[in-house]
C-alpha positions in Angstrom: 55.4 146.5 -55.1 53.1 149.1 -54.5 50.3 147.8 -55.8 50.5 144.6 -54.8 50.6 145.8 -51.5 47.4 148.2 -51.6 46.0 144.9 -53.2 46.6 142.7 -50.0 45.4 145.5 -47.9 41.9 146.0 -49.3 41.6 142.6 -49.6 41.6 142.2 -45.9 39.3 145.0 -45.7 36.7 143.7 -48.0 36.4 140.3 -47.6 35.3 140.1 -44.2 37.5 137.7 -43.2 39.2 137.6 -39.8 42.8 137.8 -41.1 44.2 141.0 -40.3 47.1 143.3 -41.8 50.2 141.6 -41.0 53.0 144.0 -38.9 55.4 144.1 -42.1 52.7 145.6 -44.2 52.1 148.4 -41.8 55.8 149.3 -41.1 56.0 149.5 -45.0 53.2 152.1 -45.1 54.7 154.4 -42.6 57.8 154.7 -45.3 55.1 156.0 -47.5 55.5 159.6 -48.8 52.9 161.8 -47.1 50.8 161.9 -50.2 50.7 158.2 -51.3 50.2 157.7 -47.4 47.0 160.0 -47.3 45.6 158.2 -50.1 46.0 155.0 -49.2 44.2 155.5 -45.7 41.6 157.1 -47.3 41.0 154.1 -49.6 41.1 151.5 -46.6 38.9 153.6 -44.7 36.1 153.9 -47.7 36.3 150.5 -48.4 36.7 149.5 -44.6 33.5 151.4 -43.6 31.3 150.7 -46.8 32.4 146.5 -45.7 31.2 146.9 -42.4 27.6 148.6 -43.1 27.0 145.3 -44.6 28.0 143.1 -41.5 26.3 145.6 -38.9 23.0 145.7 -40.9 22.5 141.8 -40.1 21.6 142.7 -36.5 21.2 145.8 -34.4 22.1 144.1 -31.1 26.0 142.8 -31.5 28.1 141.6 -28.6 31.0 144.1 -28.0 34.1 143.3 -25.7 35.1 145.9 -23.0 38.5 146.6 -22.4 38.8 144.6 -19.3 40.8 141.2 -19.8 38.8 139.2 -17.9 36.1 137.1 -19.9 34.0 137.3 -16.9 33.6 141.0 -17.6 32.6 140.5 -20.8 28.8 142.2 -21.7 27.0 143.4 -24.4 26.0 147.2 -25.4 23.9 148.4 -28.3 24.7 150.2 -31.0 22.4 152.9 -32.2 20.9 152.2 -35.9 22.1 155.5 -36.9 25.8 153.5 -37.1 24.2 152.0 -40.1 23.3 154.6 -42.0 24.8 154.6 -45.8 26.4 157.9 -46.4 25.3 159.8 -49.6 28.8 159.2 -51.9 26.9 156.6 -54.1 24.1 159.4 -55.0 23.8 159.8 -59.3 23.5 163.6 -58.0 25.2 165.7 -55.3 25.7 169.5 -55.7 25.4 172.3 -53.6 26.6 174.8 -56.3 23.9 177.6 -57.7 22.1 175.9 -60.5 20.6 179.1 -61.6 21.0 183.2 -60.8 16.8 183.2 -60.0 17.1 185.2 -56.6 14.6 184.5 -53.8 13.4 187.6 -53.6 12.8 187.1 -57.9 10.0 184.6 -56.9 8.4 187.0 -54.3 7.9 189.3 -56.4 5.5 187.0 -58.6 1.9 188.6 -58.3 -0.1 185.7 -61.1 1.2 182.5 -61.2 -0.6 179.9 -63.2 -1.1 175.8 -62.7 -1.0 175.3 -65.9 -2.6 172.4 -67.8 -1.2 169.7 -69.7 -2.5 168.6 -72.7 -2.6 165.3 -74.6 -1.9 163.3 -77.6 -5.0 160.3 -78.6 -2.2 157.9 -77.1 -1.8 159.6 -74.0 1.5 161.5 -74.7 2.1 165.4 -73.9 0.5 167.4 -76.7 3.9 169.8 -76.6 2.2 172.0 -79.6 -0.7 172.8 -77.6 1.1 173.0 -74.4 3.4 175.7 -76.1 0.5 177.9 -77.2 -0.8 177.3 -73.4 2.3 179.0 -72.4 2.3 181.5 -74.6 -0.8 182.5 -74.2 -0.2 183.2 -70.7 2.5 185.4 -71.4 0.9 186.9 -73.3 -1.7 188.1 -71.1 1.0 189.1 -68.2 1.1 185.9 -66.2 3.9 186.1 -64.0 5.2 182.8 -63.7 4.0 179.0 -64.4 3.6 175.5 -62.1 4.7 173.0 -64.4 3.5 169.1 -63.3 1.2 170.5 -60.4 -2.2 169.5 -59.5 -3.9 170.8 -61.9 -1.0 170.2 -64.8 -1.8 166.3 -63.4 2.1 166.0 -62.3 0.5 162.9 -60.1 -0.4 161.1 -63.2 3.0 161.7 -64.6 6.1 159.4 -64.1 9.7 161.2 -62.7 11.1 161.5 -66.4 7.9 162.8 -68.1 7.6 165.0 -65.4 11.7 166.4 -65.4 11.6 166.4 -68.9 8.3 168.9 -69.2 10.2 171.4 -66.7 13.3 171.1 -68.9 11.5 171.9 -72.3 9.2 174.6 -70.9 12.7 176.1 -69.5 14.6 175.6 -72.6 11.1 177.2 -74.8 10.4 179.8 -72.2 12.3 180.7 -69.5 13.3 184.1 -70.5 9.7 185.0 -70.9 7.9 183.7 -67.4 9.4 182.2 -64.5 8.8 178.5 -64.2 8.2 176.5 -61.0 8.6 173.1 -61.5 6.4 171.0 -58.9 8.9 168.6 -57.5 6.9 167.6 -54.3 6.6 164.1 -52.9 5.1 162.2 -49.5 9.0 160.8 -50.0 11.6 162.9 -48.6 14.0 160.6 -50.9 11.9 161.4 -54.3 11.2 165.1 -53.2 15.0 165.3 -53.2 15.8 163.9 -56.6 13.4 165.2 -58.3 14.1 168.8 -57.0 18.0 168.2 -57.7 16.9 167.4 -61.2 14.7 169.9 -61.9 16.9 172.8 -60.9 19.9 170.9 -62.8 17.5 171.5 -65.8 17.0 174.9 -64.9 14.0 175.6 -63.3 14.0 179.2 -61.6 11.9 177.7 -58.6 10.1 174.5 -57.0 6.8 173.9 -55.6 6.7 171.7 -52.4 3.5 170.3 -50.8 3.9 168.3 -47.2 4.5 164.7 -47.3 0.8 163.4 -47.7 -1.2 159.7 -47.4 1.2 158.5 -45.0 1.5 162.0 -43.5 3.9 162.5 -40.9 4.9 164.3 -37.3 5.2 167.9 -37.1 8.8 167.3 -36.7 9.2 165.5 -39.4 7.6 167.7 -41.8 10.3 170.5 -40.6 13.0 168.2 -41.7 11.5 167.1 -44.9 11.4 170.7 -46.4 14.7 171.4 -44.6 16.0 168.3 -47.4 14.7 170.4 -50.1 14.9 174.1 -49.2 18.8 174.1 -49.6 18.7 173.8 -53.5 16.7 176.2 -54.4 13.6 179.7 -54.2 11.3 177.4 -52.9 7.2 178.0 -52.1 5.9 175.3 -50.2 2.2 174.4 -50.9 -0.7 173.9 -48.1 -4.1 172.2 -49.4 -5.0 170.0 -46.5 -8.2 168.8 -48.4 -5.8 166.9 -50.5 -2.8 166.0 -48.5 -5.0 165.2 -45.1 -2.6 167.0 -43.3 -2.5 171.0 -42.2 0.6 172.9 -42.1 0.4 174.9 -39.3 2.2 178.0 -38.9 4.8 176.6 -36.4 5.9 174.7 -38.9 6.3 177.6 -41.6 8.2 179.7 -38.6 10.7 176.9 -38.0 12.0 177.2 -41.5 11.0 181.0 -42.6 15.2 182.0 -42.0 16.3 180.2 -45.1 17.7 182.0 -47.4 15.6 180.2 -50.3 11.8 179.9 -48.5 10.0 182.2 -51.0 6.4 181.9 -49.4 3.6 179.7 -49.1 0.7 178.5 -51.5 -2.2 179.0 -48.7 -5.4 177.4 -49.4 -6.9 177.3 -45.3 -8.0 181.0 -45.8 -8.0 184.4 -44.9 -7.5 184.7 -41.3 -4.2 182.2 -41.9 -3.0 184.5 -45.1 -3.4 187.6 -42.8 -1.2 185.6 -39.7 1.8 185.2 -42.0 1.6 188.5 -44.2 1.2 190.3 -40.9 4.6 188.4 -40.0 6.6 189.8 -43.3 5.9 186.5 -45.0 5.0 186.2 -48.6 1.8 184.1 -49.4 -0.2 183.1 -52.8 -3.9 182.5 -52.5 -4.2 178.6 -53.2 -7.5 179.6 -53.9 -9.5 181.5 -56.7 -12.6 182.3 -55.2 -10.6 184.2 -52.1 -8.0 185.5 -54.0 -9.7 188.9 -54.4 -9.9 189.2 -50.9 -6.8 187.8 -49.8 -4.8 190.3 -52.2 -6.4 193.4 -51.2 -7.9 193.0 -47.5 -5.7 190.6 -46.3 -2.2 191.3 -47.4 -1.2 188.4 -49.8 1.2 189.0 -52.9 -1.4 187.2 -55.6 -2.6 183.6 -56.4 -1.5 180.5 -57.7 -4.6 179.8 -60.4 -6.3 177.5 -62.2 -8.6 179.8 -63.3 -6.4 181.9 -64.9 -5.6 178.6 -67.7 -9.4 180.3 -69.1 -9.2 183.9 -68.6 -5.5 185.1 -67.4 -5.7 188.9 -68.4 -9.0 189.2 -66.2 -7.4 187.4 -63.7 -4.6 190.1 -63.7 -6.7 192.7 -63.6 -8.3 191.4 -61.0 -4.5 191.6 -58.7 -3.0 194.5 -60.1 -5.5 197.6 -60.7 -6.8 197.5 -57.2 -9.5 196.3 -55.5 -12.5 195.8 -57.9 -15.6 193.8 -56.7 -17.4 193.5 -59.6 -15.0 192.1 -62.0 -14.6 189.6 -59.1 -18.6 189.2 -58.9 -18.1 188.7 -62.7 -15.6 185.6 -62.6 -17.4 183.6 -59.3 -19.4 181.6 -61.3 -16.8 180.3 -63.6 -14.6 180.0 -60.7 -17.3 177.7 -58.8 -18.2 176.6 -62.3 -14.0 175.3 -62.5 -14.6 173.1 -59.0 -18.0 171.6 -58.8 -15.6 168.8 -59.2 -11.8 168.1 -58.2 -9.4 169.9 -60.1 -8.5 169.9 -63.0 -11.5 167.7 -64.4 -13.1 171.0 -64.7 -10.7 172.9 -66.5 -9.6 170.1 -68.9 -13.5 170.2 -69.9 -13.2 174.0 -70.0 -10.1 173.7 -72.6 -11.5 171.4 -74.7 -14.4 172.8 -74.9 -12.8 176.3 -76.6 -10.6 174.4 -78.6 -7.3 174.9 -77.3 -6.9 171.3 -76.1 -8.0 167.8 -78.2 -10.7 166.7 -75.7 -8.6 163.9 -74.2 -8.3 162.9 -70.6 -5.6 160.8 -68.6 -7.8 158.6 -66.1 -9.2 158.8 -63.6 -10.1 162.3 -64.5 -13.4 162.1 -66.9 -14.8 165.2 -68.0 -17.7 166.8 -66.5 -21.4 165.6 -67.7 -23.2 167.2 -70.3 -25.7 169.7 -68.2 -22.3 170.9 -66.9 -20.9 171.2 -70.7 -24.1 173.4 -71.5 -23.5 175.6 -68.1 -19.9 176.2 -69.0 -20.8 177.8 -73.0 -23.4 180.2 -71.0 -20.8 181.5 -68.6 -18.4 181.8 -71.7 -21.0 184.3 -73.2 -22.0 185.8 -70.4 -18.6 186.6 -69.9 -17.3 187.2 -73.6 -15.8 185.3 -75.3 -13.2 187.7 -76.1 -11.7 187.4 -72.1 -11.2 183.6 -73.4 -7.6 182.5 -74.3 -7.9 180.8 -78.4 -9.8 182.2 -80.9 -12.2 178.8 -81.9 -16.2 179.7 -80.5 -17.0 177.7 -78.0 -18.6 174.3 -78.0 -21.0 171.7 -76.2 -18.8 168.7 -76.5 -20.6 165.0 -76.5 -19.7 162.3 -74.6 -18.3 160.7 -77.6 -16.1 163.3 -78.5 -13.9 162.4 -75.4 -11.3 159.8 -75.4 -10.3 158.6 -72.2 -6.4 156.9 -71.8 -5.9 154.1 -69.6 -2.7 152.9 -70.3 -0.2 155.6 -71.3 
């Protein structure tokens, strides 16, 4: 009888017809214990609202009848949009629980953190042997913690499972060895939001999160797109307007600095905006390697997120942690301006080829850098020494030829 009766009920609450629950019905589901009583109205209201988001989408505007009798009285009022909005129940993933004990303060602390590169198969697959000796060679040479899919490990030329599934096996090969910060950043709040709930499901002790870019977006909205993130996990959020179009101003980093997982920014505007926020208590990375000497010891900042340091990590961990010293950073500028004559990471895939750590293989568009510059990078290696250099192959000039470029992948 029960059931039968929970059946006639939802089916006047799904069909969207205009019969309506008959008097006898709801005098018998008064008699209900409290318990079955509870459940049932919590069915008949699920299914009752999910019904009506349906009918209420068709128009914004619907006619509404006051409470007055009269049909003379009768007007219309509007209903805001914000009635329509589906709630989150039918999300794959929904958890506000600690996905992993990596404190805030953990992250801080992180003084070299490398964008690491990926490397490829002929096919256009992840190389995952070469990536592995990427990684350990980093570690090896006290890097402090990884980006994994950022700019310069070409996470925009990756789709959402290669990209989850790199964080997850770097995680699973290394993540009692170096912290790992999975780049889970998007110009969609929705993605951003996925992708971060899946990375830290996977374990990832930290995420990378650049400002919504291309389409861009109000200052307001900005706030509330890393307020959709922030609550999952130690998060750094990333400024590079040169790629995003789009500053983030400090009024935006001051209207979400009070949560408990903001672990700092990735500045790349320069120094007088690293010295604003470490003069404020606030944790910042150089975003970029030519400044990073500067920032760390004149201007307050904790280290650098690097791309250089893919070539030549132990110098570039002298260069953070033994104190200021000008000439070792005289020594690495022209690599470093060597590394972005072009857009990164054409020039450090070239670089990594070139010393035989990578197969010379590129994911378009990135093409590798022309020849002259080829020659100009094996005079900088021995200028250097080729000892600073992470694999033990000498270095090469590489011919066109020798590059195989992957359309389809």
């Amino acid at each position: 009888m029960l059931q039968q009766l929970a059946g006639q009920i939802l089916c006047c609450t799904t069909t969207g017809n205009t019969a309506t629950i008959t008097t006898d019905i709801i005098l018998f589901v008064c008699f209900l214990d409290s318990g079955m009583m509870s459940v049932a109205y919590n069915q008949i209201s699920a299914f009752k609202s999910y019904s009506s988001l349906g009918r209420e989408s068709d128009s914004v505007f619907q006619s509404v009848r006051p409470n007055s009798t009269s049909d003379h009285n009768r007007s219309t009022r509007w209903i805001a949009p914000s009635a329509a909005i589906i709630p989150n129940f039918h999300l794959p993933m929904r958890s506000y629980e600690v996905k992993n004990r990596t404190s805030t303060d953990d992250i801080k602390s992180l003084r070299l953190i490398t964008a690491v590169k990926t490397p490829y198969l002929p096919d256009g697959r992840f190389d995952l042997e070469a990536y592995d000796d990427l990684i350990n060679m980093q570690i090896e040479n006290g890097a402090d913690g990884i980006i994994v899919g950022g700019t310069t490990g070409e996470g925009q030329l990756m789709s959402w499972d290669e990209h989850i599934m790199l964080i997850g096996h770097t995680i699973n090969c290394f993540g009692t060895s170096i912290k790992v910060i999975g780049n889970t950043g998007s110009n969609s709040t929705r993605e951003a939001v996925h992708a971060t709930e899946q990375g830290f499901a996977v374990g990832m002790h930290a995420a990378l999160h650049i400002n919504p870019y291309y389409g861009k977006t109000s200052l307001e909205g900005m706030v509330a797109h890393f307020q959709c993130v922030l609550p999952m996990g130690p998060t750094i959020i990333y400024n590079v307007p040169s790629r995003t179009g789009q500053d983030i101003p400090p009024r935006v980093i001051h209207s979400i600095v009070d949560s408990t997982n903001f672990a700092g920014i990735k500045e790349c505007v320069g120094h007088n905006r690293v010295k604003e926020y470490t003069s404020n208590g606030i944790t910042v990375w150089s975003g970029n390697d030519d400044e990073c000497h500067d920032s760390r010891w004149d201007h307050g900042a904790t280290g650098v997120i690097s791309v250089t340091s893919n070539l030549v990590p132990g110098l570039m961990r002298e260069l953070l942690s033994l104190g200021k010293n000008h000439s070792l950073n005289k020594k690495l500028l022209p690599l470093i301006n060597w590394l972005f004559c072009e857009p990164n990471p054409i020039g450090v895939n070239t670089a990594l080829a070139q010393l035989g750590v990578i197969r010379p293989i590129f994911r378009l568009p990135y093409v590798p850098l022309p020849l002259a510059k080829r020659v100009e990078f094996v005079k900088i290696v021995k200028e250097i020494g080729r000892e600073n250099f992470i694999g033990e192959k000498d270095v090469q000039v590489l011919e066109d030829d020798d590059f195989v470029l992957v359309g389809r992948y």
